[in-house]
DRENLUM-871814 format. One line per 3 residues: number of its first residue (from 1); their letters; for each residue x, y, z of N, C-alpha, C. Coordinates in Angstrom, 3 decimals. Layout:
N
NUM> a> X:Y:Z:X:Y:Z:X:Y:Z | ...;
This chain:
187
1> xxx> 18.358:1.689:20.704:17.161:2.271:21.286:16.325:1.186:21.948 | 15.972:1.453:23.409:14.493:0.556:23.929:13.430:0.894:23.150 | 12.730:-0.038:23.029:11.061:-0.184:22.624:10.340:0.970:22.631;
4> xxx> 10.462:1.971:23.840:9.818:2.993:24.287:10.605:4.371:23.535 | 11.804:4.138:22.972:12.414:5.582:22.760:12.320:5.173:21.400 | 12.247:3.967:20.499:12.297:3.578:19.098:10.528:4.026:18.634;
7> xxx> 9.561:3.861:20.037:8.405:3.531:19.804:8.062:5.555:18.853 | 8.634:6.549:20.065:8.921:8.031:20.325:9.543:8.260:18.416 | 10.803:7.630:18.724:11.366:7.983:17.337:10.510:7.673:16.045;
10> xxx> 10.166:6.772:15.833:9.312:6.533:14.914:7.818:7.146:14.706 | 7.358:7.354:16.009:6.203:8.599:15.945:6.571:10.092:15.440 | 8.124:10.405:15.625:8.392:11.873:15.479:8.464:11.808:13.373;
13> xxx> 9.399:10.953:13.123:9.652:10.667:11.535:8.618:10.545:10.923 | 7.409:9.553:11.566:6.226:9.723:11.264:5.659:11.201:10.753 | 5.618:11.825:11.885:4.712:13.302:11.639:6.133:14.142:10.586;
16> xxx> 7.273:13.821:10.891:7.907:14.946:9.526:7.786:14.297:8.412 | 8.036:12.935:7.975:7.737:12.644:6.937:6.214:13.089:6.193 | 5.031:13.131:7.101:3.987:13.033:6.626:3.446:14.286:6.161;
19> xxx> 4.294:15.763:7.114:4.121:16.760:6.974:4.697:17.310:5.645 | 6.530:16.772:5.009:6.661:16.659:4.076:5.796:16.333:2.892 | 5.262:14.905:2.767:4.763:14.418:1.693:3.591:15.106:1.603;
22> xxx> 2.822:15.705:2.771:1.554:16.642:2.531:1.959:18.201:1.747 | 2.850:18.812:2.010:3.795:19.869:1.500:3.779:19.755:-0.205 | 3.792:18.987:-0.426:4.451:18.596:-1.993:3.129:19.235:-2.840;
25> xxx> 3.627:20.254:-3.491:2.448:20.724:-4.414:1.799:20.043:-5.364 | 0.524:20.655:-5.943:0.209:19.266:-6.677:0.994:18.635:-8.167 | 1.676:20.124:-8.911:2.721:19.527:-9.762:3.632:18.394:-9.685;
28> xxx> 3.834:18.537:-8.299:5.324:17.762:-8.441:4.700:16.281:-8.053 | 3.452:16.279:-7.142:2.330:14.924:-6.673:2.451:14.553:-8.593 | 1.955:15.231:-9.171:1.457:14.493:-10.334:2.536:13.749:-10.996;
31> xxx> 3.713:14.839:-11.327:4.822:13.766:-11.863:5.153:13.055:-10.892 | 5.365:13.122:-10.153:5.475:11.878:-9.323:4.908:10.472:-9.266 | 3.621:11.043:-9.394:2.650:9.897:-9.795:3.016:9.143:-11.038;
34> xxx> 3.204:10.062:-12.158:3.310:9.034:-13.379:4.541:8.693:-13.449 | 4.896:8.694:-12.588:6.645:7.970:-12.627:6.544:6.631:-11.748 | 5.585:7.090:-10.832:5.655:5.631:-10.310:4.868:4.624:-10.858;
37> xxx> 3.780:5.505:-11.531:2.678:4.232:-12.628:3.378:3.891:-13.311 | 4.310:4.808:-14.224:4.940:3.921:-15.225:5.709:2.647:-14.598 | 6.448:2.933:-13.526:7.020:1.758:-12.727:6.295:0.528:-12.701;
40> xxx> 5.124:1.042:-11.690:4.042:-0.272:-11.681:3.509:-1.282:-12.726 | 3.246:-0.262:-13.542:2.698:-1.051:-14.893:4.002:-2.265:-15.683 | 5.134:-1.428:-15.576:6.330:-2.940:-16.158:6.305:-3.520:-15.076;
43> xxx> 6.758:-3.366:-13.969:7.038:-4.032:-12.628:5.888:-5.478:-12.740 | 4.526:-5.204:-12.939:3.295:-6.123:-12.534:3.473:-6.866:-13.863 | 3.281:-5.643:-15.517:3.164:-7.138:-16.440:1.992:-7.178:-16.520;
46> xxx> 1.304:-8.186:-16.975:0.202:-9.056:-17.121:-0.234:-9.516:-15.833 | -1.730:-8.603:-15.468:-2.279:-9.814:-14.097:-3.333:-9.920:-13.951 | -3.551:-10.358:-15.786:-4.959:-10.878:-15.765:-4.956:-11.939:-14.933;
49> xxx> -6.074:-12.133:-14.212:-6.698:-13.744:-13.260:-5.918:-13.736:-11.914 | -5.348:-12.227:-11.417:-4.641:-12.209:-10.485:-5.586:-11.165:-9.372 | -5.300:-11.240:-8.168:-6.354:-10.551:-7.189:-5.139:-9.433:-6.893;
52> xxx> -5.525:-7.977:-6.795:-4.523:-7.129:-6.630:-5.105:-6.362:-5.646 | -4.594:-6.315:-4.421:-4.679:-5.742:-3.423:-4.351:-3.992:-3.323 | -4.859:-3.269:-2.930:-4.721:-1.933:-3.377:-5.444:-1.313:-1.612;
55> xxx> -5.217:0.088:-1.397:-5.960:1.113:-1.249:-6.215:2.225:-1.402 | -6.948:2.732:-0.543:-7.700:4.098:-0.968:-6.667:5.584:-0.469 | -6.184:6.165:-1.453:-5.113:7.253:-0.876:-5.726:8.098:-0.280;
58> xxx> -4.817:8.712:0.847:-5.402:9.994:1.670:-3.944:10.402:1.999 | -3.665:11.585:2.714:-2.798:12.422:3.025:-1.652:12.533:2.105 | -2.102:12.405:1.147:-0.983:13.119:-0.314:-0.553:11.609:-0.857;
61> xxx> -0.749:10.368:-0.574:-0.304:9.381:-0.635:-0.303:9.006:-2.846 | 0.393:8.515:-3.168:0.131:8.198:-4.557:-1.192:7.596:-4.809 | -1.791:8.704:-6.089:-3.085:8.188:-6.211:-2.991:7.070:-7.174;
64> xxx> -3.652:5.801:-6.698:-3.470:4.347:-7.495:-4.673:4.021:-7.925 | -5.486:5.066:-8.152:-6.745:4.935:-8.799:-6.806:4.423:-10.466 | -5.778:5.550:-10.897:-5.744:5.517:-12.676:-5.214:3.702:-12.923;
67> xxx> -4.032:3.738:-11.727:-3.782:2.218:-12.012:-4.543:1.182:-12.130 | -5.716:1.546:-10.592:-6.671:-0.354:-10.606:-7.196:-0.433:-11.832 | -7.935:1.158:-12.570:-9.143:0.782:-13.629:-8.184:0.166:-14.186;
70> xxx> -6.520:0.547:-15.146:-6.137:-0.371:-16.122:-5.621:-1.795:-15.648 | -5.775:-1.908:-14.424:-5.396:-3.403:-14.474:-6.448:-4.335:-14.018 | -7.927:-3.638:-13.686:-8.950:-3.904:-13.975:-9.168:-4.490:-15.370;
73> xxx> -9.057:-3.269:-16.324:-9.341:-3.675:-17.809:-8.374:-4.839:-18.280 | -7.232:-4.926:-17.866:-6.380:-6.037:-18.493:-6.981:-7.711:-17.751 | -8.180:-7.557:-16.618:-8.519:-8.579:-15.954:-8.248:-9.269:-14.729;
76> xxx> -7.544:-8.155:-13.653:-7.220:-8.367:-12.561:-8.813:-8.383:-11.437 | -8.592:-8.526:-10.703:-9.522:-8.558:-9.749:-9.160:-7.597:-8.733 | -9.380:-6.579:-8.285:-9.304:-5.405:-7.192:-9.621:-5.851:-5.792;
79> xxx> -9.378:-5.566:-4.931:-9.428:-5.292:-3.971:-9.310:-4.245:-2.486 | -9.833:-3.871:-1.594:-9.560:-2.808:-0.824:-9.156:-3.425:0.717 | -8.773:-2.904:1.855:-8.269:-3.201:3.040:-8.740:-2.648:3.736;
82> xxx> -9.899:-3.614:4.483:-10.655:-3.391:5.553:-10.458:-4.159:7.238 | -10.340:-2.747:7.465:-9.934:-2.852:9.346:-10.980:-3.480:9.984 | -11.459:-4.818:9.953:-12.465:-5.702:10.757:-12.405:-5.196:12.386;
85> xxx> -11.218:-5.414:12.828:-10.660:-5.271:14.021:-9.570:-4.742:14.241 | -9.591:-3.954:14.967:-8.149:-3.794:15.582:-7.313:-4.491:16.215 | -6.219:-3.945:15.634:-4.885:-5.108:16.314:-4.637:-6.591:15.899;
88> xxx> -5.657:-6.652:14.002:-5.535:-8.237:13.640:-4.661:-7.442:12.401 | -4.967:-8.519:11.644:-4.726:-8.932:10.326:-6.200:-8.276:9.684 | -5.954:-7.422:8.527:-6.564:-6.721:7.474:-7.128:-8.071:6.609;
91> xxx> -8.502:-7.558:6.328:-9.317:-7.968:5.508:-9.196:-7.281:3.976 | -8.971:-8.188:3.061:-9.342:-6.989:1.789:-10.208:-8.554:1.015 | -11.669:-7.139:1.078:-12.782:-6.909:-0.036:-12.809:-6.448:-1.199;
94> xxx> -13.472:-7.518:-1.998:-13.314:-7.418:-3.123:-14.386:-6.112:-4.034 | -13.013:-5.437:-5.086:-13.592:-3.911:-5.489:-13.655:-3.707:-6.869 | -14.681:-2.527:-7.243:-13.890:-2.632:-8.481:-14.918:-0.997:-8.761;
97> xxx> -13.851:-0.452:-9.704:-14.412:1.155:-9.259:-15.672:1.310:-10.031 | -16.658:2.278:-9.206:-18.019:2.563:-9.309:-18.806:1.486:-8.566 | -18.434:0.521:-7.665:-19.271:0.131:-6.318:-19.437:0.979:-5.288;
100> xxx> -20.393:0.435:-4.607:-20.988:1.330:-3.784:-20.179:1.260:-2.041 | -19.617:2.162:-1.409:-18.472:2.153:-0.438:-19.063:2.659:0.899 | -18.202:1.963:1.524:-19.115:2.821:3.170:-17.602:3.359:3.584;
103> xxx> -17.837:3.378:4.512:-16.682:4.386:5.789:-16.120:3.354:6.337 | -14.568:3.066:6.904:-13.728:2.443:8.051:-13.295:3.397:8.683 | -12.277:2.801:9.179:-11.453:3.789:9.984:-10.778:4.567:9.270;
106> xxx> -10.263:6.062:10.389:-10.374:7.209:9.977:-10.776:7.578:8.143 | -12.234:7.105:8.531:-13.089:7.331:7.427:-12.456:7.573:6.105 | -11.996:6.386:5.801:-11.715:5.913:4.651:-12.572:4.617:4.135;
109> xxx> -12.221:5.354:2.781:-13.522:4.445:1.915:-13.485:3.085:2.109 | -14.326:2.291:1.804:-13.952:0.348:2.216:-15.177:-0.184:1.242 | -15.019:-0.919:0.117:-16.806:-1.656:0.038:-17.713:-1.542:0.751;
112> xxx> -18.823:-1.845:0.364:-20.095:-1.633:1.423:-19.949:-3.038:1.242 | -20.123:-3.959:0.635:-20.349:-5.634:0.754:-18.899:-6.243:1.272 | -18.765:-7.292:2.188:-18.155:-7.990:2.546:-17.869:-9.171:1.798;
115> xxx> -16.916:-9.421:0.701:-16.610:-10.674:-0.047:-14.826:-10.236:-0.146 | -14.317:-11.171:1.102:-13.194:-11.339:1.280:-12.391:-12.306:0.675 | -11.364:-11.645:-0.262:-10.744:-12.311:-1.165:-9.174:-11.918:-0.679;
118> xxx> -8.413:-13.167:-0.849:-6.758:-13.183:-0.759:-6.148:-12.890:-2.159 | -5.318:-11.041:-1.793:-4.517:-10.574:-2.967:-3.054:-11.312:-3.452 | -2.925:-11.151:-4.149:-1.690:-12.829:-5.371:-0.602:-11.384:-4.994;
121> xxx> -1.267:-9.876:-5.084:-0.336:-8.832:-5.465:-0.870:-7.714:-3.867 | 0.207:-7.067:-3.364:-0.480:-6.055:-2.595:0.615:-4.677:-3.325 | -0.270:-3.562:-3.186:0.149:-2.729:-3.203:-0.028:-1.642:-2.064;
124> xxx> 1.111:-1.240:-1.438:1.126:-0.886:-0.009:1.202:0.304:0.789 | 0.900:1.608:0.677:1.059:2.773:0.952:1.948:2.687:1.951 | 3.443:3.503:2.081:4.432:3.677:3.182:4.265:5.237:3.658;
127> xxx> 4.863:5.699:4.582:5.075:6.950:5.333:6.919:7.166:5.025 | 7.618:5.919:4.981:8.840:6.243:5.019:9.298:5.012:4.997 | 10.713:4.431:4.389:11.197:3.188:4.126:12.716:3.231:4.229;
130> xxx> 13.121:2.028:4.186:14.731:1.545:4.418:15.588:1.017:3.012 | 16.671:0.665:2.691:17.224:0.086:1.988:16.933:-1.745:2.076 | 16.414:-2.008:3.215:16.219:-3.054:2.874:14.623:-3.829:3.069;
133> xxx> 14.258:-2.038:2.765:13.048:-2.870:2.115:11.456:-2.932:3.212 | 11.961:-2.426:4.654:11.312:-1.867:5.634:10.618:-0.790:5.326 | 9.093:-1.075:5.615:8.495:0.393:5.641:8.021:0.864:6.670;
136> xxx> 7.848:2.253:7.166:7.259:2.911:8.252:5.633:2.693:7.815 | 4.726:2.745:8.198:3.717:2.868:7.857:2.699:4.030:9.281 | 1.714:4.110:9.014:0.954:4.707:10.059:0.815:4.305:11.425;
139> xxx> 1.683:3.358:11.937:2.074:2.371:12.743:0.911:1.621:13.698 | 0.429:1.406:12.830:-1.106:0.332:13.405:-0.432:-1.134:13.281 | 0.576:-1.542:12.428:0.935:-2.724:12.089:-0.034:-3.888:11.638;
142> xxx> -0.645:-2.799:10.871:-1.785:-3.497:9.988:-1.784:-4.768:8.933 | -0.030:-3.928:7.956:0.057:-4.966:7.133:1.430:-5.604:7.200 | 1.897:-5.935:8.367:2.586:-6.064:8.992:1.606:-7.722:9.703;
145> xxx> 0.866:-7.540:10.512:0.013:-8.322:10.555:-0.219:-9.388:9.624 | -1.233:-8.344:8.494:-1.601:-9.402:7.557:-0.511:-10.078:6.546 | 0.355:-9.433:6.156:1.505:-10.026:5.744:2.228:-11.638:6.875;
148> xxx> 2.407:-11.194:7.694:2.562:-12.396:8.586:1.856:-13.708:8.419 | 0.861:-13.231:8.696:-0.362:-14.662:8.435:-0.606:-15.761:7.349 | 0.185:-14.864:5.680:0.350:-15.784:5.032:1.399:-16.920:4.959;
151> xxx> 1.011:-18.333:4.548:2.338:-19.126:4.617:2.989:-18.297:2.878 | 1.709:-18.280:1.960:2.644:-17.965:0.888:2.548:-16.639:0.562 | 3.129:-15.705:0.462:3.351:-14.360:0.578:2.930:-13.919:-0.833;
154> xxx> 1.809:-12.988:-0.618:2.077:-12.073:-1.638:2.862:-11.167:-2.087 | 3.022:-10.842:-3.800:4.381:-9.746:-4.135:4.007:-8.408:-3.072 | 4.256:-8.130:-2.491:4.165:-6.988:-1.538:4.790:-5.472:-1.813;
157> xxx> 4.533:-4.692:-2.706:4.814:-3.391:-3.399:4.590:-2.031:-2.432 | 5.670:-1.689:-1.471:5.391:-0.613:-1.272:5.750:0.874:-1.754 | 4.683:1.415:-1.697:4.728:2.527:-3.260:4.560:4.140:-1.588;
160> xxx> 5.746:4.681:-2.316:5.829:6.286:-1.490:6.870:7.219:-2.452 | 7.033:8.356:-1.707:7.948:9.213:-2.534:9.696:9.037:-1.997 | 10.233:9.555:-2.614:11.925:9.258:-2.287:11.820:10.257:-0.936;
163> xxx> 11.035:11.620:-0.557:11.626:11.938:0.737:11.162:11.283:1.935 | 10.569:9.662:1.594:10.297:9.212:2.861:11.736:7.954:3.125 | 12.439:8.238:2.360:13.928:7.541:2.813:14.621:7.692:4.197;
166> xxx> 14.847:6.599:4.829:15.121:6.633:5.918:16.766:5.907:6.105 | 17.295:5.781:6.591:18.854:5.324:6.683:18.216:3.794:7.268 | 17.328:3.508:8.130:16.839:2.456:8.984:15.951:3.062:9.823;
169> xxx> 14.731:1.764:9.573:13.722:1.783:10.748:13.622:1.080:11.738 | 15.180:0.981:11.860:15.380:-0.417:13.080:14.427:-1.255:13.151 | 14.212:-2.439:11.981:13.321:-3.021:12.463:13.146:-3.915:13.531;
172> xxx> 11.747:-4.636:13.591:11.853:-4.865:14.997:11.588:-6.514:14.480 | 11.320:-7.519:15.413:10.794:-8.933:14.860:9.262:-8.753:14.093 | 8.670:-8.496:14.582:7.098:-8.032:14.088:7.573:-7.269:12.788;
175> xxx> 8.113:-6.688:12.092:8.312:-5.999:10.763:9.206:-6.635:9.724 | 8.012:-7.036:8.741:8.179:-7.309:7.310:8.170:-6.943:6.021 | 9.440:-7.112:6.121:10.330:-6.459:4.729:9.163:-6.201:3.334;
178> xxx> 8.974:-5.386:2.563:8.289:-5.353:1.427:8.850:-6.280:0.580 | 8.425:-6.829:-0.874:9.078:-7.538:-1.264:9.495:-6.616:-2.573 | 9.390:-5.184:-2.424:10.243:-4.181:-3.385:9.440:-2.521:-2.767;
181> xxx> 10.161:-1.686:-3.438:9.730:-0.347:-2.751:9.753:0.415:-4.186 | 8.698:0.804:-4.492:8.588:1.834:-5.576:8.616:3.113:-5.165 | 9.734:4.111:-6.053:9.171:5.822:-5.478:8.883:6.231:-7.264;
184> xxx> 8.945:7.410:-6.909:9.168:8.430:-7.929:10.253:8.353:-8.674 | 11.390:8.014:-8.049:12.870:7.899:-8.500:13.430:6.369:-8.773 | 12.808:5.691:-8.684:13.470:4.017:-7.679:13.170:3.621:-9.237;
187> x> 13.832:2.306:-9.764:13.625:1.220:-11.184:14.860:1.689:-11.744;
């Protein structure tokens, strides 16, 4: 595929995947959910004194709320991913639940205070992923971006459901591999 028909294809998988994962009633969202917390929680371990990069779910995405408070309580440091600019590298501000939040883009929640801290851990909302580890995302190439920029990489966790499996997202040079993919099914 050229640039322009990969650009097409990946917009179309986009909207079925997303229409799928919005579909999913809330039963099956929930087990789902605690299948992938349980994942997360062995997967991470201990991270007290560690900065854990997170965001805010919307369009059916796994809610990773129940997660930050407990890895809050075990002594992690939270964080959220704020769109400074378009077309850079993501900012994530430092969070921790019951602060006070303003609006980003497509009005999603973000801190209201600006204290930009580098996550040790990200955890990564996908639309759809590969076997090796490629994710589709909302294709802003947000964390794609910010992933780039580090020399030393954070563990990079992208967390979705098994029907966003893809055979390949042809990646391109600009797209970086997760450094694991959690579903519902995956461990």
């Amino acid at each position: 595929m050229d640039g322009k028909e990969l650009q097409a294809w990946r917009k179309e998988k986009r909207r079925e995947l997303l229409a799928a994962r919005t579909a999913l009633d809330r039963e099956t969202r929930r087990r789902y959910g605690e299948a992938i917390e349980r994942q997360l929680v062995e997967i991470l371990g201990n991270v007290s004194g560690h900065t854990v990069g997170a965001y805010w779910p919307f369009r059916g995405e796994f809610n990773v709320h129940p997660l930050l408070e407990r890895l809050q309580a075990q002594g992690a440091q939270l964080a959220l991913p704020v769109v400074v600019e378009k077309a850079s590298p993501l900012e994530f501000w430092s969070w921790k639940p019951g602060d006070p939040l303003g609006r980003g883009i497509w009005d999603i929640p973000i801190p209201k205070e600006r204290d930009s801290v580098r996550p040790d851990i990200l955890l990564v909302p996908l639309v759809g992923y590969d076997n090796e580890g490629y994710r589709l995302g909302y294709g802003g190439g947000y964390y794609d971006r910010t992933l780039a920029q580090y020399t030393r990489k954070p563990l990079a966790i992208g967390i979705g459901y098994t029907l966003g499996h893809l055979e390949s997202i042809d990646p391109q040079d600009f797209d970086i591999p997760m450094s694991r993919i959690v579903t519902e099914a995956s461990g």
